[in-house]
Residue, then its C-alpha position, 0 to 999 in steps of 0.5 A: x481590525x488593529x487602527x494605528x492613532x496618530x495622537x500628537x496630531x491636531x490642534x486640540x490633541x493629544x486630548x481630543x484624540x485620545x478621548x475619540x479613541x476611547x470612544x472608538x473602542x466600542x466599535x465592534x470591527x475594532x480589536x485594537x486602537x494603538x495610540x502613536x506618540x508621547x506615551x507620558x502624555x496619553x497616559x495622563x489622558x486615560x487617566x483622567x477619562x478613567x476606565x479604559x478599554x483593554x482595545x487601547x494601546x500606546x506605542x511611544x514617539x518622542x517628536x510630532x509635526x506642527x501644522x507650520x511644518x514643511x510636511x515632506x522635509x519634517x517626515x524626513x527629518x523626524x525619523x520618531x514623529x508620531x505621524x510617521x511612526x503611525x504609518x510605520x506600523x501600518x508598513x510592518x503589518x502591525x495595524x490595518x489603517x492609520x487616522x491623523x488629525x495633524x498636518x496633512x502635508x506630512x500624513x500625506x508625505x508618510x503615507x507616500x514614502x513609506x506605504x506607496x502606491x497601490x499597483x498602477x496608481x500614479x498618485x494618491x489624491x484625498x478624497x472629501x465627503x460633502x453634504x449635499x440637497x440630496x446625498x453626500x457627493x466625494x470631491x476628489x482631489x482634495x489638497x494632495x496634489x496641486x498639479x495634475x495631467x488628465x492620466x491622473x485625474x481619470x485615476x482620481x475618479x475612478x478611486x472617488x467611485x470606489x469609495x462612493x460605491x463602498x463606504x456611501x454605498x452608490x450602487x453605480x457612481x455618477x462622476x462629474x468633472x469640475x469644469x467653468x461650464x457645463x458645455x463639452x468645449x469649456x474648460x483648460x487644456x487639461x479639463x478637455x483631455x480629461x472630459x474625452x478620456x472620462x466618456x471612454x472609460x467604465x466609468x459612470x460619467x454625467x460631463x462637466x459640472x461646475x461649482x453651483x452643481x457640486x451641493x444639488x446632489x445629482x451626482x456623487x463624484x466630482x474630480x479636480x486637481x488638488x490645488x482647485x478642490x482644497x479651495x473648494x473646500x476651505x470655501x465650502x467651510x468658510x461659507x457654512x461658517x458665515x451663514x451660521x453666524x448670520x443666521x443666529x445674529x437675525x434669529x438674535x436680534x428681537x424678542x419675537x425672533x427668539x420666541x419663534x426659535x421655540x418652536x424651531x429647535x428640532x428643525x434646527x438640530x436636524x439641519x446642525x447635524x446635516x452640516x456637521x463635517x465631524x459626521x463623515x469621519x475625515x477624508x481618506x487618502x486614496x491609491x496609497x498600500x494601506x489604509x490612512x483616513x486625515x481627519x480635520x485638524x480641528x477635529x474634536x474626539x467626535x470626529x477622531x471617533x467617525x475616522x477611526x470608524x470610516x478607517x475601519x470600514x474601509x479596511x473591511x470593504x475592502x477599498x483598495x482592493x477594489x481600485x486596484x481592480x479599478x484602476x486595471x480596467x482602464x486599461x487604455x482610456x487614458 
């Protein structure tokens, strides 16, 4: 399994992710990790983390995208950017998968341009994995697409439900669409044509949820548009980030408190772990002709190490072979 690193992307890198490329190295499936961009630079990474895996390469770059960049305009524009060069490789054949922890717009945009679609998908969609009370739910579309018709919102459960059933292991994937409420009748235009054309298809639909049900865990995909599942998740984010912080400001403020926290850590670990979005190895854009995992772009080399392995996994189960055949089966629901 060759992966390709975009190692300019992401706010901490290239440190962070050449050193979660290291790590990547001891992945079994893994025979080659080629780490895309300012070769002087990662070279002066794997100097400081020492002795190297022979796994690791460098393919030189000599322009990377910031994240304030207009994503389509700066992939066009920077024909030797490190996120582009990446994908490329994965265009010639050269490596399996590509991970990026830059900017998702030009991840996304690369990806598009060079790879397209897989045969019969209109558009790709980034598919997040979420904890949940019970196991972890695929929320679909992520961010990629702002606007969306009900053709390509089916689509877009369809390809959560192979991700689920390949690398989450649901046997049959329950997919729920992200409504106002949970009656039949509630819902835009949009969300009601997709609810009809969704309880025709092969796929294993529940109806509308809403938001309060996505972290009960009773289902395992939940379909929107991109524009309401990145506020879902930014939301989601700043909520997990809030409660920490109060919680440790009251386990803080006595002495009695504090004592207790004692005989909490375990508990505590346990539920840090569980929480931990680094754990679920980034998101991967799916219905493209290729593998490409993004992963956040506050990624630490834990992080990059769990997207690198998820790229690997997905490339070895086979994902897109799967939603093409997905995808097929639809046939004329929608």
């Amino acid at each position: 399994m060759r992966i390709a690193v975009d190692a300019m992307g992401g706010d901490y890198a290239p440190r962070e992710v050449v050193a979660g490329t290291v790590l990547a190295a001891e992945l079994p499936n893994v025979s080659e990790l080629i780490l895309v961009g300012d070769e002087t630079a990662i070279k002066a990474e794997l100097a400081l983390l020492g002795t190297v895996s022979p796994k690791i390469k460098i393919r030189h770059a000599s322009q990377s995208v910031d994240m304030g960049e207009a994503p389509a305009l700066a992939v066009r524009r920077k024909k030797d950017s490190s996120i582009g060069r990446a994908v490329e490789l994965v265009k010639l054949g050269e490596a399996d998968a590509v991970m990026s922890a830059g900017n998702t717009g030009a991840a996304v945009a690369a990806s598009t341009l060079k790879l397209r679609t897989l045969e019969g998908v209109d558009r790709p969609a980034i598919a997040t994995v979420m904890p949940t009370q019970k196991s972890p739910v695929v929320l679909v579309d992520a961010g990629a697409n702002l606007d969306c018709t009900p053709e390509q919102l089916v689509q877009f459960a369809m390809m959560g439900s192979v991700y689920s059933r390949v690398i989450l292991g649901r046997e049959h994937p329950i997919v729920g669409l992200l409504s106002i409420g949970g009656e039949d009748s509630k819902g835009n235009e949009v969300t009601k044509r997709t609810f009809a054309s969704l309880q025709k298809s092969s796929l294993n639909f529940r109806g509308n949820v809403e938001g309060r049900d996505i972290f009960e865990g009773d289902t395992d995909v939940v379909v929107c548009d991109g524009f309401v599942g990145n506020i879902v998740l930014k939301t989601t984010e700043s909520t997990a980030t809030a409660v920490t912080s109060w919680l440790k400001r009251e386990l803080m403020a006595n002495w009695l408190r504090k004592f207790a926290c004692l005989f909490l850590r375990g508990a505590f670990k346990s539920l840090k772990r569980q929480l931990d979005p680094e754990s679920y190895g980034g998101a991967p854009l799916l219905g493209v002709n290729g593998v490409c995992i993004i992963a956040h772009g506050r990624s630490s080399r834990h992080a990059v190490y769990h997207a690198i392995r998820v790229a690997a996994e997905s490339v070895s189960g086979h994902v897109n072979e799967g939603i093409i055949k997905g995808i097929a089966s639809l046939g004329g629901t929608v």
